[in-house]
Structures are given as C-alpha cells and as structure tokens.
N, C-alpha and C positions, 0 to 999 in steps of 0.2 A: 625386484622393485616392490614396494608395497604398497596395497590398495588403500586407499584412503577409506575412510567409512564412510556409508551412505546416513544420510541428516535423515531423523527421524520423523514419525508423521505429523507431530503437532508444530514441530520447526516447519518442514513444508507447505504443511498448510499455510502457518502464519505466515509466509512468506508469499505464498500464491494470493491472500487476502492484503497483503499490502502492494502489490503488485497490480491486482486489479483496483482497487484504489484509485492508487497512484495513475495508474495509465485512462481510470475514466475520471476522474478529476482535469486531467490534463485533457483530454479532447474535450471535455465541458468547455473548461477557459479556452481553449481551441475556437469552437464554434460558436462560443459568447462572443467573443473580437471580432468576429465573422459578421454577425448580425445575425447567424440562422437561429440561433438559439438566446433572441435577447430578450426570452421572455422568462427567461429561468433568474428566480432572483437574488441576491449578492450573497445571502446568509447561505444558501444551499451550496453554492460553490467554494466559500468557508466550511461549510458544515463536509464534503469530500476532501477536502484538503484535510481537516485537522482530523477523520476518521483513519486517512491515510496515513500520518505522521503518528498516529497512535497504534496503528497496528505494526508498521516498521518499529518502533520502541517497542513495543512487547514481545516482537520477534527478535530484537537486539536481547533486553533481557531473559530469553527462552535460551538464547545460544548460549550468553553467560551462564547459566547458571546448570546448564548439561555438560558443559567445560568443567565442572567441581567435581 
C-alpha cells in the first residue's frame, strides 16, 4: 500500500489559520445571538468572516498550485 505524502508546512499552517478563523468567527456569532457578547459590533464579526473566507482561498490556491 502507499503512503500518501504528508502536506507541507506553509499548506498546514494555512490551513490551521483558516481553521481558527473560521471556528472563532463562528463562536463570535455564537455568543452575539446569545446576548453575551452584544457589545462586539457588526463590522468586526464581518471583518472574521471575510479574514476567514480569505485565508481558506489562499490555502485552496497553495494546494493548487503544489499540485503543478
């Protein structure tokens, strides 16, 4: 059977950075709905969303282009 390659470090990282992102983005909006957190204001919770959606895209094109 054959090992697959292990993904390299600037893949992982990217991936680890969109990852945390993503997962504190989401317990933001988590805890805004909530009311614990309705002092955080609307652009900020934009502003982790579209950080996160940009470093998933840069780690999409990182994979693409180590695939060539």
């Amino acid at each position: 059977m054959r090992k697959s390659p292990q993904p390299g470090t600037g893949k992982t990282i990217s991936l680890y950075i969109f990852g945390i992102f993503f997962l504190l983005s989401a317990i933001v909006v988590i805890l805004k709905g909530t009311g614990i957190l309705g002092w955080i204001p609307n652009y900020l919770i934009w502003a982790l969303v579209l950080v996160s959606i940009g470093a998933g895209i840069l780690a999409g094109i990182k994979n693409v282009s180590d695939r060539r």
